[in-house]
N, C-alpha and C positions, 0 to 999 in steps of 0.2 A: 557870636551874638548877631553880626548883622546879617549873616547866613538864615539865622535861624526867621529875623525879623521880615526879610526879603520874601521867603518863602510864604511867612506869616499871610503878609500882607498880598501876594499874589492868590492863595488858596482865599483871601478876603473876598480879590477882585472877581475872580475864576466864578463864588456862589451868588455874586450881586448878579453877576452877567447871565448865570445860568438861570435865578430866579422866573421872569420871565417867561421861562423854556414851560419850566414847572407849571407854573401860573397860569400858561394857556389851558393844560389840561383840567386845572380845575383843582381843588381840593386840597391845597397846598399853604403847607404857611412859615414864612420864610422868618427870622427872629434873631436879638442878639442879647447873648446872655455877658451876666456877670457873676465871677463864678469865686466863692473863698475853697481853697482848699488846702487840708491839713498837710502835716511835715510828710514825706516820700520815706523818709527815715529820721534816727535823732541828730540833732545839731542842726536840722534846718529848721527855718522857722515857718509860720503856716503864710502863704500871700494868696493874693486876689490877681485871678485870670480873667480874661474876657472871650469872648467865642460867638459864632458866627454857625447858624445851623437850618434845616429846613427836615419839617414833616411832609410825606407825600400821605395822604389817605387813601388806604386801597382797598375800604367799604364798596365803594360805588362804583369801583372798577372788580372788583371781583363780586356787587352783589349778592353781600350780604344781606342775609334780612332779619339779624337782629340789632333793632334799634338801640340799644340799651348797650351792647357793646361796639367799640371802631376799631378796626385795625390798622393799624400805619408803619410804615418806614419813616427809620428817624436816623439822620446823618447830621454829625458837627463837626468841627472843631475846636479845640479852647487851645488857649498860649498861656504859659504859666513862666514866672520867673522863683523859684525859690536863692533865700541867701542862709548859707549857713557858717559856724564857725569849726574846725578840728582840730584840737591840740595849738589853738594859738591861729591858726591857717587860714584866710579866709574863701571861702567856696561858694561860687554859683552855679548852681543847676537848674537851666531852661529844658524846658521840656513842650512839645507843642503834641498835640493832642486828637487823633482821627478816633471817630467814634461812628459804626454803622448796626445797624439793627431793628426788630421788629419792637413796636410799643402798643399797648393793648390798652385804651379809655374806655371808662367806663362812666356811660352817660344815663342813670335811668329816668326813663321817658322822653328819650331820644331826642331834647334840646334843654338839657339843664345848661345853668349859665357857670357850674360847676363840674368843672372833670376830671376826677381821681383819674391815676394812669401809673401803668409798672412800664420797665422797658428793659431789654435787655439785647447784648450782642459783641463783638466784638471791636478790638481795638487796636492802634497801630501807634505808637509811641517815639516818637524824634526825640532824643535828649541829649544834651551839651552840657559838659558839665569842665567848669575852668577854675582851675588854683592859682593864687596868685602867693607864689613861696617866696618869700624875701632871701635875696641875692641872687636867686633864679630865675625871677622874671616868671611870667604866667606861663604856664602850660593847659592845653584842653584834650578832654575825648569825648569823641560824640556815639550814641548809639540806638538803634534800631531795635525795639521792645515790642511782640505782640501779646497781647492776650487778653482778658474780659473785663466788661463790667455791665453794671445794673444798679437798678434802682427805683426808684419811682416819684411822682408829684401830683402836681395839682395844678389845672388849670384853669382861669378865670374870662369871662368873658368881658371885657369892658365896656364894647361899643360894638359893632355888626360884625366888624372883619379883626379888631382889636384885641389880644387875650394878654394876660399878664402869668406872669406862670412863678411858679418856687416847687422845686427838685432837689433832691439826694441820688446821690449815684457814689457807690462801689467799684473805686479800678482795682482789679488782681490783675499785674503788669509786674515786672520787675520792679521793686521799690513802691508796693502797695500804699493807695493813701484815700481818702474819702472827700469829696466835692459837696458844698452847697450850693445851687445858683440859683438868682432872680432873672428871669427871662421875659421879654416883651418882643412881639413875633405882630405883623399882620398876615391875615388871610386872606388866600385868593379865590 
């Protein structure tokens, strides 16, 4: 667990710093969601993760010229803690969460203060998962899961550089499971 939190918290510091970088170029919008997400499998119960992520747009770098649609790179991460029960046994499974891909909005009349958006790409999955068996004392195993997800949302304008967002997203990873998140991001 404090492996897991350590790491957390450095990939936190690593996007605050990198912000910035982004920021100079333009088009960028950096955010921090909170995310519920269902059971990974049965006997755990569903909890609430947080995550830390940035859109880059790369309309105005690659020149597009339909206003009506954007296309962006979208990079996160979320932290999740699930607790479950087995046969009496009690079980935690952290799982921290790398998410990179293409996301496609869709704005018609190229500055609505509302922006439907799908996304999809790939993923990288850290998970810890620790039993703590009576007379045995805790045992853990940790593991390294790739594979997809998608989904889509909507995004809201609040104020000039301000957006508030709500999303659904699909992991197909080992131990499949389904995310809602409220997102608040500014742009640069």
């Amino acid at each position: 667990m404090k492996k897991v939190l350590i790491i957390a918290v450095l990939a936190f510091t690593a996007a605050l710093m990198a912000g910035p970088v982004f920021a100079a170029a333009g088009g960028t919008t950096i955010d921090g969601s909170l995310v519920f997400a269902t059971e990974p499998m049965g006997g755990y119960d569903s909890t609430v993760g947080i995550g830390v992520g940035a859109l880059i747009d790369m309309a105005d770098r690659m020149k597009m010229s339909s206003k009506d649609m954007k296309l962006g790179i979208r990079a996160d991460m979320t932290y999740f803690d699930w607790d479950g029960s087995f046969y009496g046994i009690d079980v935690s499974y952290q799982r921290l969460m790398f998410f990179g891909g293409p996301r496609l909005t869709f704005q018609p009349g190229g500055s609505s203060n509302i922006a439907p958006y799908v996304e999809g790409g790939l993923e990288l999955g850290y998970g810890r998962v620790e039993v703590a068996v009576p007379y045995f004392g805790k045992r853990s195993s940790t593991e390294i899961d790739l594979g997809l997800a998608g989904g889509g949302g909507v995004d809201f304008t609040l104020a000039k550089n301000v957006k508030l967002g709500v999303s659904g997203r699909l992991h197909l990873i080992n131990d499949s499971f389904l995310t809602l998140a409220v997102t608040c991001g500014v742009a640069f």
